[in-house]
Each structure stands twice: as C-alpha cells, then as structure tokens.
N, C-alpha and C positions, 0 to 999 in steps of 0.2 A: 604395357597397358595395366600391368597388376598393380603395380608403383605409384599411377595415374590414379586410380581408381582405388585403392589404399587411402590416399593423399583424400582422395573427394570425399571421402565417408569418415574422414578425421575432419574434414572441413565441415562438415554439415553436422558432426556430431556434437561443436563447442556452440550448438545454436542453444539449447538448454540452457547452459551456463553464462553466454552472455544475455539473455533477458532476464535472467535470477537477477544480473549484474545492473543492467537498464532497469527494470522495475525498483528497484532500493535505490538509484540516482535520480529518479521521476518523479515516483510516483504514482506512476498511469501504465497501465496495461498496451494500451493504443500505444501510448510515447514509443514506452519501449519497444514493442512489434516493428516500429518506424525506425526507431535508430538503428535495430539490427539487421533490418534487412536492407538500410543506407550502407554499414558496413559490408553487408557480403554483397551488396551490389560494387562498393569500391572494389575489393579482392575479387570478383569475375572481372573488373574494366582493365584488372592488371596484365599484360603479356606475359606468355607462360615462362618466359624468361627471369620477369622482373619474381612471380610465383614461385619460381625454383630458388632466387637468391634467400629466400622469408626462411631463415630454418626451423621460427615455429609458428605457423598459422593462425593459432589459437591464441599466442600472445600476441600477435599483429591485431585479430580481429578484435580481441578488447582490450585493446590501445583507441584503436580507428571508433570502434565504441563508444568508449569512455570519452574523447574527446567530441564527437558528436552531441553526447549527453550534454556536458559541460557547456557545449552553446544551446545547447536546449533550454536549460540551467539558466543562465541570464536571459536570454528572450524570456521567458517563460515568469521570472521576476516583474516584467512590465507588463505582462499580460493577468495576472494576477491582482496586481492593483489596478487596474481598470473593473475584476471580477465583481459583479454585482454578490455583495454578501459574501460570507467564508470559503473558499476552496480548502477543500480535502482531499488527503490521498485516494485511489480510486480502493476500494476494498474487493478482497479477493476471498472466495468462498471455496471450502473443501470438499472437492468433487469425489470426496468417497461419499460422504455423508449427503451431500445435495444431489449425487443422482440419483442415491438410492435410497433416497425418499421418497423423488418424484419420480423414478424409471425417465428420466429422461434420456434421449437416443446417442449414444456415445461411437454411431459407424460415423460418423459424418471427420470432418474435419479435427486435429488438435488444436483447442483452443491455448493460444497462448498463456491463457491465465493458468492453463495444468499444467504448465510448465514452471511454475516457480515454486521453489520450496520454501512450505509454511514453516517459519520459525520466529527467534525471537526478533531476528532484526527486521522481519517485515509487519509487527503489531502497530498497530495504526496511534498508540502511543509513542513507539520508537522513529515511525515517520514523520509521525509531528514534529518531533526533535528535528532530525534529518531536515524539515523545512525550515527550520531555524536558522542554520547554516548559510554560509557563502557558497559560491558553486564549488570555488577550489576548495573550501574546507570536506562541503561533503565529499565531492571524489575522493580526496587522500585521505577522509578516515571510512569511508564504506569498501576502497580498494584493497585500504590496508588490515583495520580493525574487521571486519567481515569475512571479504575473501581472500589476507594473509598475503597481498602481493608486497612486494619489496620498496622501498621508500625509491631505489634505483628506476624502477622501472615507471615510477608513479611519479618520477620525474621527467620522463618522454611526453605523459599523456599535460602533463599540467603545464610544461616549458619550464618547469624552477629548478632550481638544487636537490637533491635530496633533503639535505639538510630543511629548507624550507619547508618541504612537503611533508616533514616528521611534525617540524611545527604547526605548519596547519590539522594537524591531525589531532597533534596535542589539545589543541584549544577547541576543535570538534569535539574531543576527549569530554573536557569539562562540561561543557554542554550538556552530555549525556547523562553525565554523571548528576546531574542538577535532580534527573528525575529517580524517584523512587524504584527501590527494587522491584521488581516482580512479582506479584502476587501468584502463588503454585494455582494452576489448572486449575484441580478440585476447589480450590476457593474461589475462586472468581466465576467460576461454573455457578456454586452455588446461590451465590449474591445475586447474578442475573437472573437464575430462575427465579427467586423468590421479586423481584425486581419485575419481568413477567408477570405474577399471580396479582401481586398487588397493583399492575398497571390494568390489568385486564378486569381485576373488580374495581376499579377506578378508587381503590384507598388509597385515599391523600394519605391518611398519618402513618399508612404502613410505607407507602415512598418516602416522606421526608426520614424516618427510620433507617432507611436503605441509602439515602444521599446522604454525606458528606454536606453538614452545614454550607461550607463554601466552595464545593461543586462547580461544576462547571459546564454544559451544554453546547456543544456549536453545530449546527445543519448548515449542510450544503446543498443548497436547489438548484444547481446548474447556473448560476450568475444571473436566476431572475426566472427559467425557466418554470419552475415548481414552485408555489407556493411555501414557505417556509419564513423561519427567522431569520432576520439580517445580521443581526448583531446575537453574541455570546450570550447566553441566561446564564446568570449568576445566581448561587444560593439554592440550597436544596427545596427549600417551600414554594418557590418562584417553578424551579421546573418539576417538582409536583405537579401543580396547577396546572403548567403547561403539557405535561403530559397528560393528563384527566382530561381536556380540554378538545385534545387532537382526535381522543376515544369518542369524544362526545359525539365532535365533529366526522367521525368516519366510522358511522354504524358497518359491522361484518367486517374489519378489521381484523385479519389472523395472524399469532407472533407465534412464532418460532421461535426457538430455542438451537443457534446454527453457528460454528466458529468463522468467527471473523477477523482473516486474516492471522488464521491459526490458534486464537482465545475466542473463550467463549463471547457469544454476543447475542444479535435479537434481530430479526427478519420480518418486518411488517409485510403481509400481503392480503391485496382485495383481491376477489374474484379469480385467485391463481396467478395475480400479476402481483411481483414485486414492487411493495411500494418507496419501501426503506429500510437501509439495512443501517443497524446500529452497535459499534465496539464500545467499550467500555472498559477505564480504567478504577483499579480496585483495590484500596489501601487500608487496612486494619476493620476489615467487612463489612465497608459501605465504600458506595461508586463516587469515587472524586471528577471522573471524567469522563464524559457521552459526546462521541460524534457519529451525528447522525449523517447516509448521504442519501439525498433524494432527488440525484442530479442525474436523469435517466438514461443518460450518454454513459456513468461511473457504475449503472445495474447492469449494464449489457451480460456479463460474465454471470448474473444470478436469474437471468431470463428463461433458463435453460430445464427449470423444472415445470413439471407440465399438472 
C-alpha cells in the first residue's frame, strides 16, 4: 500500500508542471485546466495493470498532455478566425502582489492560474510569437526550447522523427528570434508608470512621447462581448487619442500599476471590478506594443481582488 500510495502522490504532484506546460501551448488558463485533467482522467481509466507497465507517469502524463493540446491547437485555429476582432492570450496576474493588495481570501480553492510560473516564456509578447506558430512547431519548440525535453521523446507526442521535430523547432526558433530582446524589469517598469501618469492626466503629447511612432495596440473583447477595437491601432498619435478617449469615456476609471504575466503592466478598474488588464512591450524607452484584454471570460483569474 506504501508503494501505491507513493506512486499516487508522485502522480498528483506532476499536476503543476503540466499546466506550466498546457498554459505556454494554449494560452488559456481554462484550456489548460481541461487538458490536464483530460490526461489524468486517461491515466485513472487505465487498469492498474496497464499503470504498473508506465515506468514513468509524469512522462506518460505529458505526452497524453501535449498531445491533447496539439488537437486543441488546430481546432482552436478555426475557432479563432470566426473570433469577432483579436483574440489574445488569456493574462495571468501575480498573486503575491494581487492579493495582497486587495486581501483577497486565499482558504478557498487553488486557482490554477497560481500554479504557473511567471517567467520569460509566459510574457504576453513571447505568446504572441507562440501564436504565430503551427501547432507542431509550437509543441516541439515550447517542449524542447522551454522545458528541455528531448527531440526523442517529442517525437511520440507529435508522430514524426526526431529529426523532424529538431526541425520544426528550428524554424519556431527563428520566429522567436524575429522579436527584440527583452527590455530588463526596472525599465519597462518605468515606461509604464509614466505611461500611467500621462494617461490618467489625459496628456496626449506626453503619450505620443511614451509611444513608439509606429506602435502598435490590439484589444481583445471577448469576439464581440465588450465593447472595444476590432482591428490593431497603429501609430503612436492614433492610440494616444485613443487612449484619452476611453479616460473620457469611463469617468472613475482606476489603473494600477500590476505585472502582467510576469512584466510590468496596467490594470484598469471601475468600481473594484476589473475592467482591463494591459501588457506592454518596450524598446529603447518607449512602448512599441499594447495588448489590451477586456474579454471577461480571460479576467476571471484578476476577479479575485476585493
């Protein structure tokens, strides 16, 4: 029974690690909660026979994982272009800093969003790459380049060669590389605040200052849900405007100053309710890229401050 029971609490302990793994294939919070517990629902439907041949459970489970994701991955391509306006990754808030802002109540259940570690491959610039991608390319370079599994093994979950699976990763590789380095913490901290100060006094010329001439804006409302832009705002003067605009429009509007998705960012809320949570990319100290989401289904996980 010790053996048994050993075995059960190594099996329940790789639950961490594959939604780190389903969230960076997704996306989405929700997704990934669903693929993983599709996987250990496969691995309970097993007989404890076929259980005992697995010699390692945790690499079984994100295998059955991964490839779960991977048809998530293509449906999820069709479902996408039907979406009214931009879909975004779902963004994920740092619940040191977001509870204990708001004292929000931490007996209740673990939210699977505190379960993913904030780093560089979850910034909502690195997903957007990520969504650029094929399904197969994302898997083999998020399994490989991320979490170091072996081209060998990354060829079970996908059906190809190794060899293949190096390839696809290669040219995920480029992709990546397309975008600019990382702008260090402290600076992109600071651009957002001031970013902040000058949206909240509604100074156009201190924003277009702060933007990147050719900038870039994209909001997500839920495919029609929320009010919002359909299409990308170009040009830093254009979403200036557009953000002055929104201020105008939503007298008692409160921002925050809150990482998103592990960098700095910006947390609009009315009345204690989350309205939009916004990242922000940041190149030679001014923001070349804002995505905004205000898609109320992708708040759930920032609901939580009171």
């Amino acid at each position: 029974m010790g053996t048994v029971g050993a075995r059960t609490d190594e099996i329940a302990g790789e639950r961490r690690r594959l939604l780190n793994v389903a969230y960076r294939l997704l996306g989405s919070v929700t997704e990934a909660e669903d693929a993983v517990q599709d996987a250990y629902a496969r691995w309970y439907g097993l007989s404890r026979s076929r259980q005992e041949e697995i010699l390692s459970p945790g690499a079984w489970l994100t295998t059955v994982t991964s490839r779960i994701c991977l048809d998530l991955l293509g449906s999820a391509r069709a479902r996408r272009e039907r979406y009214v306006g931009a879909w975004l990754p779902e963004p994920l808030p740092d619940r040191t800093e977001w509870d204990h802002a708001g004292g929000a109540d931490t007996t209740g259940p673990a939210d699977p969003a505190d379960q993913i570690v904030l780093d560089e491959s979850v910034t909502m610039a690195f997903l957007v790459v990520l969504e650029s991608m094929t399904p197969a390319e994302r898997v083999a370079f998020v399994l490989h380049d991320v979490f170091r599994y072996p081209f060998a093994e990354i060829a079970g979950v996908l059906g190809r060669t190794p060899a293949a699976c190096k390839q696809l990763a290669a040219t995920a590789r480029r992709r990546v590389s397309v975008a600019r380095a990382p702008v260090p913490a402290t600076g992109r901290a600071d651009v957002v605040r001031h970013v902040k100060e000058a949206w909240e006094t509604k100074d156009i010329a201190a924003l277009v200052g702060l933007l990147d001439p050719a900038a870039v804006m994209t909001a997500d409302g839920g495919g029609g849900m929320v009010g919002t832009v359909l299409r990308p705002v170009e040009g830093g003067a254009r979403i200036a405007q557009y953000m002055v605009a929104i201020a105008d429009k939503a007298p008692g509007l409160e921002l925050l100053e809150r990482s998103v998705n592990g960098a700095p960012g910006l947390v609009a809320q009315r009345a204690g309710v989350v309205m939009t949570v916004a990242a922000f990319d940041v190149s030679d100290g001014r923001v070349t890229r804002i995505w905004a989401v205000r898609n109320p289904e992708k708040l759930r996980p920032w609901a939580r401050e009171d």
